[in-house]
C-alpha positions as CSV (number, residue, x, y, z in Angstrom):
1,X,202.2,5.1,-108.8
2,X,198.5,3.9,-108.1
3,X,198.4,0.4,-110.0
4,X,195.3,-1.2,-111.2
5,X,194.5,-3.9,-108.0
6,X,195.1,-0.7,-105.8
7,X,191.9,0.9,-107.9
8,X,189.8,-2.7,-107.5
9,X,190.6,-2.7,-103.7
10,X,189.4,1.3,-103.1
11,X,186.2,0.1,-105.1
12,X,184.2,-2.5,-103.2
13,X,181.8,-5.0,-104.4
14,X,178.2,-4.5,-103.9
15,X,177.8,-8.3,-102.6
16,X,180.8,-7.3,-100.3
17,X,179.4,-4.3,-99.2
18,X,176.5,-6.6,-97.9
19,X,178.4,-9.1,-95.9
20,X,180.6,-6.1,-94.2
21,X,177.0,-4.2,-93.5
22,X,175.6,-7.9,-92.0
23,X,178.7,-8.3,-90.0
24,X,178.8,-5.3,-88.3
25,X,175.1,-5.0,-87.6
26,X,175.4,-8.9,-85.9
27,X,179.1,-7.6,-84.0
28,X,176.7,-4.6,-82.5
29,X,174.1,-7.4,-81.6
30,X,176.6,-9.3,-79.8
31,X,178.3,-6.6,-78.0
32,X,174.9,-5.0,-77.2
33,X,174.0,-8.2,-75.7
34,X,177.3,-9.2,-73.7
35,X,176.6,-5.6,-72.1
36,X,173.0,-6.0,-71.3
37,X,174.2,-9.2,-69.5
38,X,176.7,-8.0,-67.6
39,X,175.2,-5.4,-66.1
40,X,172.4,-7.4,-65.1
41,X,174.7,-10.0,-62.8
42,X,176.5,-7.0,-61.7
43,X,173.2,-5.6,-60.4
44,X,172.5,-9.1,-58.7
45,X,175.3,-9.2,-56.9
46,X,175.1,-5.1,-55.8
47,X,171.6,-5.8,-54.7
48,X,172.1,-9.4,-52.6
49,X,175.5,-7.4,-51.2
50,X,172.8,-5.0,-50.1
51,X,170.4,-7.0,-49.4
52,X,172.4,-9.8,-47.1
53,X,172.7,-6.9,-44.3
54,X,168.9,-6.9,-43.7
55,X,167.8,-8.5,-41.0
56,X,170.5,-9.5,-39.8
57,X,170.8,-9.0,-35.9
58,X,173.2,-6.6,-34.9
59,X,172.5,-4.4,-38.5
60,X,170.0,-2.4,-37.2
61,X,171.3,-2.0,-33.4
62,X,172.8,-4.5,-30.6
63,X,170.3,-7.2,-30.0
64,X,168.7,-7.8,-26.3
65,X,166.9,-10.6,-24.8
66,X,166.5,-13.2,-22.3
67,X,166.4,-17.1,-24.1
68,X,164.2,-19.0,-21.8
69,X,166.7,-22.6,-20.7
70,X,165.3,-24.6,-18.1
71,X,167.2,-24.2,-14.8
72,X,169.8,-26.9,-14.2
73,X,170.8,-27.2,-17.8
74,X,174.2,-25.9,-19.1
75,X,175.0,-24.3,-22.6
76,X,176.9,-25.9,-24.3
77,X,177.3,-25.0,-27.8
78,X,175.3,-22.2,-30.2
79,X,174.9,-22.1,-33.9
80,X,172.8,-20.0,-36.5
81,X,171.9,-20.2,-40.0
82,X,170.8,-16.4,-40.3
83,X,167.4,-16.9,-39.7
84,X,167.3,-18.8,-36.3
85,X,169.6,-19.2,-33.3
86,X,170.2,-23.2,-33.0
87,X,171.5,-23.5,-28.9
88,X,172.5,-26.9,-27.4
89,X,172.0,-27.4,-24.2
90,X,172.7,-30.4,-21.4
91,X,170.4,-31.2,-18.5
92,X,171.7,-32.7,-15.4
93,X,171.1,-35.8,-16.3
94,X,173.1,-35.6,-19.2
95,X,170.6,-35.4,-21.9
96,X,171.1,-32.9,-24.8
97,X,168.7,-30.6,-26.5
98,X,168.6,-28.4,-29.5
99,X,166.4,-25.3,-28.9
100,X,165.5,-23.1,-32.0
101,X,164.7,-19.6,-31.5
102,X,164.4,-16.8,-34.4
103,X,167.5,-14.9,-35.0
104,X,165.4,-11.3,-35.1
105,X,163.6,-11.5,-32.2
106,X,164.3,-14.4,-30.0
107,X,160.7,-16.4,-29.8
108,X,161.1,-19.8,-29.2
109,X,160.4,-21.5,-32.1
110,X,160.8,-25.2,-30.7
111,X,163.2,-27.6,-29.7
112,X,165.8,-30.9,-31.0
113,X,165.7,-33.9,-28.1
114,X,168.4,-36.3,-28.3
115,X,167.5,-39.9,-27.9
116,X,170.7,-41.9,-26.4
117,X,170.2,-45.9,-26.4
């Protein structure tokens, strides 16, 4: 048997009406806009994940040269950032240097003295 607040819930007010019609316009807003986020740092990341193999020696092919060390010094450590080749090096008389050459290509780009006291 259908009683009388059964009849007031089926009908809904016109002020209530309102407020369901605001809320679901501002819940689409919200999970229109969580979405268009989302996407948009997933696309970052898919497109520096790309991106981080360019470049990079040894993604295009095996990477051939000659560094050009002074004779009589010895390596003695290397080091690279992804955009240049740091070696360290020791000459005879025990004094160290840094040379910097570009990770790509292998120019010389310049080199790091030590100063010992």
């Amino acid at each position: 048997m259908v009683g009388i607040d059964d009849e007031r819930e089926a009908e809904v007010d016109p002020r209530t009406a309102e407020i369901m019609r605001k809320m679901r316009i501002f819940a689409f807003v919200s999970i229109a806009t969580m979405a268009i986020g989302f996407l948009s740092v997933m696309s970052v990341i898919a497109w520096r994940l790309v991106k981080q193999n360019e470049g990079v020696p040894g993604s295009e092919g095996e990477l051939q040269g000659v560094l050009p060390i002074a004779a009589g010094t010895r390596i003695t450590g290397t080091t690279s950032d992804g955009k240049r080749l740091f070696v360290t090096v020791e000459a005879e008389n025990g004094r160290q240097m840094i040379h910097v050459f570009d990770a790509t290509t292998l120019a010389y780009r310049g080199r790091i003295e030590t100063l010992t006291h």
